[in-house]
N, C-alpha and C positions, 0 to 999 in steps of 0.2 A: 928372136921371135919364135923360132923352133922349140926353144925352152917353156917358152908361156904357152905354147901350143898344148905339147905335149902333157904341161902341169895341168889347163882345162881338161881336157880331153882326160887325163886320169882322176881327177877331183870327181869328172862327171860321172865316169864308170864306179867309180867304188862307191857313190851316191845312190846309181841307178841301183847299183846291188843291196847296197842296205834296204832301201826301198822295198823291193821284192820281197827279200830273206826277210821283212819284219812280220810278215805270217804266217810265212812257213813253219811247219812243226808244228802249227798249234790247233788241236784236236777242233771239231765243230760243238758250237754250245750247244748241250740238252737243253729242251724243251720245258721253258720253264725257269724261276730261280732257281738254284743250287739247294739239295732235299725236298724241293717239291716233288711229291709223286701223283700221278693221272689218277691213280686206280686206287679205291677208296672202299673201304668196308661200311656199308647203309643200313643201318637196322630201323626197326619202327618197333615200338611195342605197346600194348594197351587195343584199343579201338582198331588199329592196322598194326599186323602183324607180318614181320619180314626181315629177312637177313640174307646179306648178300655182296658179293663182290663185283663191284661196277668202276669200270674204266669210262675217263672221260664226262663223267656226269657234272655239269647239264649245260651246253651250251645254250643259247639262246635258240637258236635255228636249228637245232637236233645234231648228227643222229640221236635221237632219246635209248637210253637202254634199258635193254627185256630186264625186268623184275618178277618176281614173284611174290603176290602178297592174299594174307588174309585178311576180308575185310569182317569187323566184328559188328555189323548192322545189314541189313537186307537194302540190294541195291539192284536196277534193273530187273527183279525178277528173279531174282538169285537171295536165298536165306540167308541172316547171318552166318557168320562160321567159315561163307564160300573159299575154297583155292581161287586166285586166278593167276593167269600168265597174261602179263601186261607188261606197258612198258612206264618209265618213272618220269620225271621229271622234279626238280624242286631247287629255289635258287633261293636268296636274301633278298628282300625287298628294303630301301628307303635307306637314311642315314639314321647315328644316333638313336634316341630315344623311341623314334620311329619307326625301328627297325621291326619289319614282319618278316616271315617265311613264309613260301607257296609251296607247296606238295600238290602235285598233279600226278596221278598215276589212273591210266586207261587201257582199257583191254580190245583192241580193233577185231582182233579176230572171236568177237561171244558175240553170239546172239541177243538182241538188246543192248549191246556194249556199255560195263560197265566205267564210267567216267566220272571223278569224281576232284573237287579242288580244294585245300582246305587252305587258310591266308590266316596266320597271327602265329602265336607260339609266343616262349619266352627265351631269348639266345642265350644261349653262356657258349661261351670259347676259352678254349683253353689250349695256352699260346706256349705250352712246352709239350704238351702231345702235342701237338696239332688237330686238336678235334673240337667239334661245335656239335653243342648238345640242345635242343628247341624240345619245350616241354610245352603241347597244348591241352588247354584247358577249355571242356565245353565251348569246344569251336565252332565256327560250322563246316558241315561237309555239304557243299552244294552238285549240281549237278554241271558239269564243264559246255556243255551246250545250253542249258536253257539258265540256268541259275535258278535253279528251286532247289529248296534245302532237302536234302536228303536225309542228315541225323545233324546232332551233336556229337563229339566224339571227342576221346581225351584219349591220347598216346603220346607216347616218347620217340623223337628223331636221333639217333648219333649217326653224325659221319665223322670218319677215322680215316687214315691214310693206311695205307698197309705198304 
């Protein structure tokens, strides 16, 4: 009986132990698949002009990140041409063939604050960079409070990972 005893009782310890040891040593997972990276290089050119390194862009519920862009139409009271320091936002809208992009970039701290939203583009991705290119064409640029259009605008989107 002593025999059977002691064979449980060690079957159980060298179980408990493997148990344990089975996660030991093994590093915590980043954040992400394997080569995803957060921090992504955004440019715009044409209509909105900008370039810039942005971590984290865009969850749904923010934090939204500080951009800097040129808009090349006159908005709240501001000529074309203007600098502003705003913050971005822009995600992929819809499945398939349906697929739009949203670009929202707003400047809280200007007077008149310029806020502006533009919805469609044309997606290309490219799945050995890793980067998606939206080319819009005579889109609209509305105003992100009231929805009045503010221009038509034609620029280029890349985001890249860096």
């Amino acid at each position: 009986m002593k025999g059977k005893l002691l064979a449980f009782a060690s079957i159980l310890c060298i179980a408990s132990l493997m148990v344990s040891g089975a996660n030991a040593g093994k590093p915590d997972k980043p954040p992400g698949k394997p080569g995803e990276t957060q921090t992504e290089l955004i440019s715009f050119t044409g209509d909105l002009v900008g370039i810039g390194e942005v971590e984290g862009c865009c969850p749904g519920q923010g934090p939204y990140p500080a951009y800097e862009m040129v808009l090349g139409f006159a908005v709240a009271g501001y000529p074309a041409g203007s600098l502003f320091d705003g913050v971005l936002y822009i995600e992929e809208l819809g499945k398939g063939h349906d697929r739009k992009y949203q670009v929202d970039f707003w400047t809280p701290h200007y007077e008149g604050h310029a806020a502006i939203r533009i919805i469609g583009g044309e997606i290309t991705k490219d799945k050995k960079n890793r980067t998606v290119t939206v080319v819009f064409t005579n889109a609209d640029c509305v105003d992100i409070h009231g929805g009045a259009l503010i221009a038509k605008v034609n620029f280029t989107l890349v985001r890249a990972p860096i």
